[in-house]
C-alpha positions, -999 to 999 in steps of 0.1 A, spaced: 0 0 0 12 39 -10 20 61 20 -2 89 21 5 124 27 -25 145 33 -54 122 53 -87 138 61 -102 128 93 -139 137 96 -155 133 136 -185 139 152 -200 135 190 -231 124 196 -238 151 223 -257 180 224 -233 205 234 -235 245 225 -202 257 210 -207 288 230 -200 270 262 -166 264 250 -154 227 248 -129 239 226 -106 258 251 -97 227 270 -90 206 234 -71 231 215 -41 228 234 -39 193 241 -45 189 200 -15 207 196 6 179 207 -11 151 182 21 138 161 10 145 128 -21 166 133 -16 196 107 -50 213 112 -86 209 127 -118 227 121 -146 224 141 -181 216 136 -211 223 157 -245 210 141 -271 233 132 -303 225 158 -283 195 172 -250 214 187 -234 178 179 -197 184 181 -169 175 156 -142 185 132 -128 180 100 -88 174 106 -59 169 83 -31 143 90 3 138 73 -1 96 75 -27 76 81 -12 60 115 -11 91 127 -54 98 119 -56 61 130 -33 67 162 -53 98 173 -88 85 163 -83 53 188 -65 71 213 -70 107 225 -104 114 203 -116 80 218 -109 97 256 -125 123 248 -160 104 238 -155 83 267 -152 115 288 -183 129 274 -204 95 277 -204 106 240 -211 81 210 -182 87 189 -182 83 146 -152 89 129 -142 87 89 -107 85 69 -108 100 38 -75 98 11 -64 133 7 -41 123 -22 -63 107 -42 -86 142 -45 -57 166 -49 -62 175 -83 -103 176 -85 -100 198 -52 -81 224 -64 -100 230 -94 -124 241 -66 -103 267 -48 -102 244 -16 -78 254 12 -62 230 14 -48 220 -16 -36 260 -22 -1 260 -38 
């Protein structure tokens, strides 16, 4: 199998939690220590304040590593159902740019 470079990891909580009350503050700097983790943006459902994020990996171990171990805490923390999704960021590169997405940008 090819090594990947670019991994999107999609996540989501199955808690209803508003965004305003600021879950975020405590995560953001524990994120920053994920080996690999190269950016996260969050997502807070419209009418169901489910939290989650869209996050880009350099590997796949690394999505793998963090999706089985800290994200997993954190859903355990919450009493929080927890779905997460690998996507192949390599494999889009090309159609996504043709769409002015961040983050395939030169």
């Amino acid at each position: 199998m090819t090594q990947l470079s670019r991994v999107f990891l999609y996540a989501e909580f199955q808690v209803s939690v508003p965004f305003s009350e600021g879950v975020w503050r405590e995560a953001n700097p524990a994120m920053h220590t994920v080996p690999g983790l190269r950016s996260k943006t969050w997502l807070s459902g419209i009418n169901t304040n489910s939290v989650g994020g869209f996050y880009e990996f350099d590997s796949v171990q690394n999505a793998r590593a963090y999706a089985t171990g800290m994200l997993s805490d954190f859903a355990k923390a919450a009493n929080a159902s927890l779905t997460v999704k690998l996507f192949d960021g390599d494999v889009v590169a090309e159609a996504s740019k043709g769409m002015g997405s961040p983050y395939f940008a030169n």
